[in-house]
Structure formats: structure tokens, C-alpha cells
C-alpha positions as CSV (number, residue, x, y, z in Angstrom):
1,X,92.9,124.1,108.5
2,X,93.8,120.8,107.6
3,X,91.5,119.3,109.8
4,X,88.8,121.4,108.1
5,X,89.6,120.5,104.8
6,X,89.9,116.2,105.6
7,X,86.7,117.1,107.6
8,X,85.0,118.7,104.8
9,X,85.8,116.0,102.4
10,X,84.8,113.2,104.5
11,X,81.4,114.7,105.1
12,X,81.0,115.0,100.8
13,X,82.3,111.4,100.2
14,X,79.8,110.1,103.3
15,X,77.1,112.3,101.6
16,X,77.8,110.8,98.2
17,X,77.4,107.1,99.7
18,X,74.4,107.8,101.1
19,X,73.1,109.1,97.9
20,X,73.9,106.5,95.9
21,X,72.4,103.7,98.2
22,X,69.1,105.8,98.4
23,X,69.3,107.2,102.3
24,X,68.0,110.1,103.5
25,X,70.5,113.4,104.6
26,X,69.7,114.3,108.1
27,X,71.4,116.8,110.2
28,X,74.3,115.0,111.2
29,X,78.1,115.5,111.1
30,X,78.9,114.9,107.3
31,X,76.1,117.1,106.3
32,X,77.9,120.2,108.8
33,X,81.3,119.4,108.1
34,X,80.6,119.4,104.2
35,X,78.4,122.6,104.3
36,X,80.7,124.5,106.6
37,X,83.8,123.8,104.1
38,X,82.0,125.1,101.2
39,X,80.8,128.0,102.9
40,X,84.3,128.7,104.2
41,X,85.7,128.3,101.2
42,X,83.3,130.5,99.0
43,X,83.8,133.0,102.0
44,X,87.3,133.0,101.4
45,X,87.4,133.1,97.8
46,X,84.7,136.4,98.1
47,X,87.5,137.8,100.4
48,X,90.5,137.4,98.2
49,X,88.1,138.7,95.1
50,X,87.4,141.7,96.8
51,X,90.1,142.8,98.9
52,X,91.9,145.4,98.8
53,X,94.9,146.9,100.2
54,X,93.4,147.2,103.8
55,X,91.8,143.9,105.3
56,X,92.0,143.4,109.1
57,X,92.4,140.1,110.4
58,X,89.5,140.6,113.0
59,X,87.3,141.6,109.9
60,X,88.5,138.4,108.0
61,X,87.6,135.9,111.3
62,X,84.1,138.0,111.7
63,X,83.3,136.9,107.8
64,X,84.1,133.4,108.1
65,X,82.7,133.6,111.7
66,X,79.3,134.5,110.7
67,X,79.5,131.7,107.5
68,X,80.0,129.2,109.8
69,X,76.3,130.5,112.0
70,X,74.9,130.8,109.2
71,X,76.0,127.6,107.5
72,X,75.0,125.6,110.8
73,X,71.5,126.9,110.3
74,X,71.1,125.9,106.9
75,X,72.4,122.2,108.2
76,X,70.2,122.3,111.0
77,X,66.8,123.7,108.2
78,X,67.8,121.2,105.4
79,X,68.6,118.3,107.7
80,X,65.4,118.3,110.2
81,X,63.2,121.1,109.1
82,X,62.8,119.3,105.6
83,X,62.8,116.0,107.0
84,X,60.3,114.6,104.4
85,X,62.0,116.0,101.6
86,X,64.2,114.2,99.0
87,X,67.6,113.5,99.6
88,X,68.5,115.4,96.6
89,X,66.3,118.3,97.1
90,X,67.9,118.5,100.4
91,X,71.2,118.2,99.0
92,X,70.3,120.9,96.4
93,X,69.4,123.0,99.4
94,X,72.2,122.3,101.9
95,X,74.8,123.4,98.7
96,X,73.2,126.7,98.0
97,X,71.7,127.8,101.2
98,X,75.7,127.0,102.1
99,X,77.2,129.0,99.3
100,X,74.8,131.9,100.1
101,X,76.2,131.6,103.7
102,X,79.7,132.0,102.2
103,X,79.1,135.3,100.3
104,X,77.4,136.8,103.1
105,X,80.4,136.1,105.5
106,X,82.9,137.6,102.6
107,X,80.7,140.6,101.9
108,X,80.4,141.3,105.7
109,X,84.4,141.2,106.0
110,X,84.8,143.3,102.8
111,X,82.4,145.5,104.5
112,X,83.9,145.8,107.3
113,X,87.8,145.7,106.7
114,X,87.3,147.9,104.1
115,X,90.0,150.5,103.5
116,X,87.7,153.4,104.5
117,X,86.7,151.6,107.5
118,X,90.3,150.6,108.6
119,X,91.2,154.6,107.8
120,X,88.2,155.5,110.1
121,X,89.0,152.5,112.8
122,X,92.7,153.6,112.9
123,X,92.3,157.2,113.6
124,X,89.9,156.5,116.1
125,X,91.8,154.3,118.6
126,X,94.5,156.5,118.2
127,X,92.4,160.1,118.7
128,X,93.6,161.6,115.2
129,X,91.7,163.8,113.7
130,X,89.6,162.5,110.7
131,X,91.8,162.3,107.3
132,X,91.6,166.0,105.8
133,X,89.3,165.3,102.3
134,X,92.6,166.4,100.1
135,X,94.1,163.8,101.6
136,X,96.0,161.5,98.8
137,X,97.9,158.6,98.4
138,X,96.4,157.2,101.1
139,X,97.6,153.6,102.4
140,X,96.4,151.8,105.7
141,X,97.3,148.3,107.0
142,X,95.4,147.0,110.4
143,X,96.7,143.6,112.2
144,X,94.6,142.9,115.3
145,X,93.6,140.2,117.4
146,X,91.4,140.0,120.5
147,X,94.1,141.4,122.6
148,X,96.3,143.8,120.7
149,X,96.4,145.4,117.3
150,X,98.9,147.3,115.6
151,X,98.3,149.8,112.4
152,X,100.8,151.6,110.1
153,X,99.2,154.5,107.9
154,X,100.0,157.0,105.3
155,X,98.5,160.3,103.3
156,X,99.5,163.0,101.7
157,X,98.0,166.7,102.1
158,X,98.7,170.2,101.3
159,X,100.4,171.4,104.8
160,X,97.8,173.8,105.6
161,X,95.7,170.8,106.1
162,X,98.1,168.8,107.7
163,X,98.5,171.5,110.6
164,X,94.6,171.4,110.5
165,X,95.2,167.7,111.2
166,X,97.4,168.3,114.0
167,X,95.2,170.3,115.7
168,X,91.9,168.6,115.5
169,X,94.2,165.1,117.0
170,X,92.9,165.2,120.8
171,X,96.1,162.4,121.0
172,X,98.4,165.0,119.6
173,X,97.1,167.9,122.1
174,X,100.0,169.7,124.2
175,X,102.7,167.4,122.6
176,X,105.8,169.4,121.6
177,X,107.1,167.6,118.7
178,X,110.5,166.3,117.9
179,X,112.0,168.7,115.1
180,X,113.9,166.7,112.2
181,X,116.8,168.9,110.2
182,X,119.7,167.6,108.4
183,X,121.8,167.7,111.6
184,X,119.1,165.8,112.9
185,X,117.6,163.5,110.7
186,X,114.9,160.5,111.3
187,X,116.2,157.7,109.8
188,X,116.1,153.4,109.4
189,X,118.1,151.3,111.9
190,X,119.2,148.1,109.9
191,X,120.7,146.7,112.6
192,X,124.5,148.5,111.9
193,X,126.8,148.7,114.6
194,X,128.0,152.3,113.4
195,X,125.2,155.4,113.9
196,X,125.8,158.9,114.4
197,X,124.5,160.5,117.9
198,X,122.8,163.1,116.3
199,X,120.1,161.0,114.2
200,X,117.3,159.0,115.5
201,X,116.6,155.8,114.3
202,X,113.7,153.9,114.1
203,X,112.3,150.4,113.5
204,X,112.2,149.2,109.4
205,X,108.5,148.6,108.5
206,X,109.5,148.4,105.2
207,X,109.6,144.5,104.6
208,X,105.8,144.7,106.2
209,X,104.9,147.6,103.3
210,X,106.9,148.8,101.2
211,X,104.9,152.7,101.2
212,X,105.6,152.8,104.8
213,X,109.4,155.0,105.2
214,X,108.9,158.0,107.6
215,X,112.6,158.9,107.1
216,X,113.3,162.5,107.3
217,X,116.7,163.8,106.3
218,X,115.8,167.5,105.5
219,X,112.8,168.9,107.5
220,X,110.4,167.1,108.9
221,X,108.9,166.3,113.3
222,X,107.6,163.6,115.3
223,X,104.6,163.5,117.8
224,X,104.4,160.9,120.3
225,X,101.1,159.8,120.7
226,X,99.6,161.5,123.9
227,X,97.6,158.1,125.8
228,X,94.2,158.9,126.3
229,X,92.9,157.7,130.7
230,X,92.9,153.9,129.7
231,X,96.8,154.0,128.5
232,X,96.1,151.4,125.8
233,X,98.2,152.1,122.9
234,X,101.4,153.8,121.9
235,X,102.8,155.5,118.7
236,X,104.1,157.8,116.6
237,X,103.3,160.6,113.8
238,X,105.9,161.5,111.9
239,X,105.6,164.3,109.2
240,X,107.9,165.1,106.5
241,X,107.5,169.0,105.9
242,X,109.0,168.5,102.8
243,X,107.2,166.1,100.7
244,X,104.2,167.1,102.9
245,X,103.7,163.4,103.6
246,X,102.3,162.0,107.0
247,X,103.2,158.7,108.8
248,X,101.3,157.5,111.3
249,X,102.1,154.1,113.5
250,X,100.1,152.8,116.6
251,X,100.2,150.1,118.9
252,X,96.9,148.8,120.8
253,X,97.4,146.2,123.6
């Protein structure tokens, strides 16, 4: 990034020289590296404007991903396509056919890492069901990369449509769950030396998101995800029969 930025502000200050002692903009490295900064950065601000809860980071590098294409185009149109043009029409140009390049990279991630689409994305790779339409209080977070991702989810539902949920989940078929009671209770390991036996522990998302706390002292069960032929991910649903709340984590790899 900061090799971006000193890029992008060399390419304005060359820009502005050549201006000033009357040359012509061609399709050259300052006019890129100042066209793809400002496109990046009105991609970015487009992303923070309008995002939401729910933005994956594959979504986020696909925006600014196709900014940059785009951007290089408009360098490449402005800089050789108009080569008979003013310098400052051509300027004029490069700036806004850049900033249009910027929105339509933010819009596409917006699109695209939307919470719905996360929602939809998440219960996929993991073979849930769809999210019953009563569903509330619905949260979703998505990390990913090109070689792993890893999603934490939340609804809530009356619990005849949480059984519904159960079983419509091809990853939840034949899978006896884990039964949670207050002699067996699911809770958050802190890293204490002392635990009782009789619980189960597991991992503290909560510094990630706060909504996310699948503990279950009263009555509540656990499904491990059943891997579909490929074996790519693993995970958890955990459902608390008492505040009718379901907790869903996965692992892709």
C-alpha cells in the first residue's frame, strides 16, 4: 500500500509538470499509476460507504480488482486512443473515466459481499439448508482467501423451523447430535487450567464478533458437520433449544 500511494502521487506531481510546461499526457506510467490510485481509492471509499456487517475479503479484492482493469483501460483510451486531444481534455477524461472505474469496482464488491450473498455463500459450502424466511437477528461474517475460508453465522427461528432447518441440511443428514443439559453444558474455554469433565468447551469467537456465543448451559445440541466426497471443510451447528438461537461455524481449506 505504500508503494501505491508514493506511486500514485508521483504519477499526479509528473502529470502536473507536464501540464504546466504544455506537454502532451500519453499512456505512460504516471498517467496509470495516478489513475489506478484514484480509482482505488474511490473504490474503497464506495466500499466503506456501503458496507455492511457482512463483507468478504475475496469480494473486497474482486472490487478493487476489476477498478484496476477497468482503470488501465481508461489509461490505455485517454493516453493513445485520444492522442490528438488536449492535454487537459485528456486529463479531464483520465480523472473521471478513473473515478467511474472506482464505483464500479465498490458497487461490484457491495454486490457481491453483500450480507444476503455471504448468508447464501455460507450455507452453500457448508450444505445447510437455506435460512428459514422467519429467520431473525441474523448475523454473518465470511474471511476467505484463494485457499481457505472460514465463516461464523447466527439466526434466530421459531423451533419448528429450526427442525425444518435440520432436516433440509444434506451436511447435517444421519448426524446424531451432541445433547447439551445442565450436567452437560457447552461452554467458552479461556484458557483456565481448572474445567469440569462433564462440559465441553470450545474455542472464544467472541473477540472476532461479539453476537457470536453458542454457549449452552440449559438445553441446547451440537451437529458436526457431515463432509460432503471432496472433504473440504469442517464445522459445527450448535443450537440452543432454549432461546431458539442457531450457531453455525465452518472451516473451508
Amino acid at each position: 500500500m505504500p508503494f501505491v500511494c508514493v506511486a500514485g502521487a508521483t504519477g499526479w506531481i509528473v502529470i502536473a509538470v507536464r501540464l504546466v510546461r504544455r506537454k502532451q499526457l500519453r499512456f505512460g506510467f504516471a498517467e496509470v499509476a495516478a489513475a489506478l490510485t484514484l480509482s482505488m481509492l474511490v473504490a474503497a471509499v464506495v466500499q466503506i460507504a456501503g458496507m455492511r456487517e457482512a463483507m468478504s475479503g475475496r469480494a473486497l479484492c474482486d472490487g478493487l480488482g476489476l477498478a484496476l482493469v477497468l482503470t488501465c483501460v481508461v489509461a490505455f483510451v485517454t493516453g493513445i486512443g485520444a492522442y490528438k486531444a488536449a492535454a487537459m481534455k485528456k486529463l479531464i477524461a483520465l480523472v473521471a473515466g478513473s473515478v467511474i472505474a472506482g464505483i464500479a469496482g465498490g458497487v461490484f464488491s457491495l454486490t457481491n459481499g453483500s450480507t444476503a450473498h455471504v448468508v447464501e455463500a455460507t450455507l452453500a459450502e457448508a450444505r445447510l439448508a437455506n435460512l428459514p424466511k422467519s429467520a431473525k437477528d441474523v448475523h454473518v461474517h465470511m474471511w476467505e482467501n484463494e485457499f481457505s475460508s472460514f465463516g461464523l453465522m447466527r439466526f434466530s427461528a421459531p423451533q419448528k423451523d429450526i427442525e425444518a432447518f435440520v432436516a433440509g441440511s444434506p451436511g447435517l443428514a444421519s448426524v446424531a447430535p451432541e445433547i447439551f443439559s445442565p450436567a452437560h453444558r457447552y461452554l467458552s474455554w479461556t484458557g483456565a487450567l481448572a474445567v469440569n469433565s462433564s462440559d465441553e468447551y470450545f474455542i472464544d469467537r467472541s473477540s472476532m464478533k461479539v453476537w457470536f456465543d453458542p454457549t449452552v448451559k440449559d438445553k441446547g445440541r451440537k451437529y458436526e458437520l457431515r463432509k460432503d466426497v471432496t472433504g473440504g471443510y469442517t464445522g459445527y451447528v450448535v443450537i440452543d433449544d432454549e432461546k431458539n438461537t442457531v450457531y453455525i461455524e465452518v472451516n473451508w481449506s
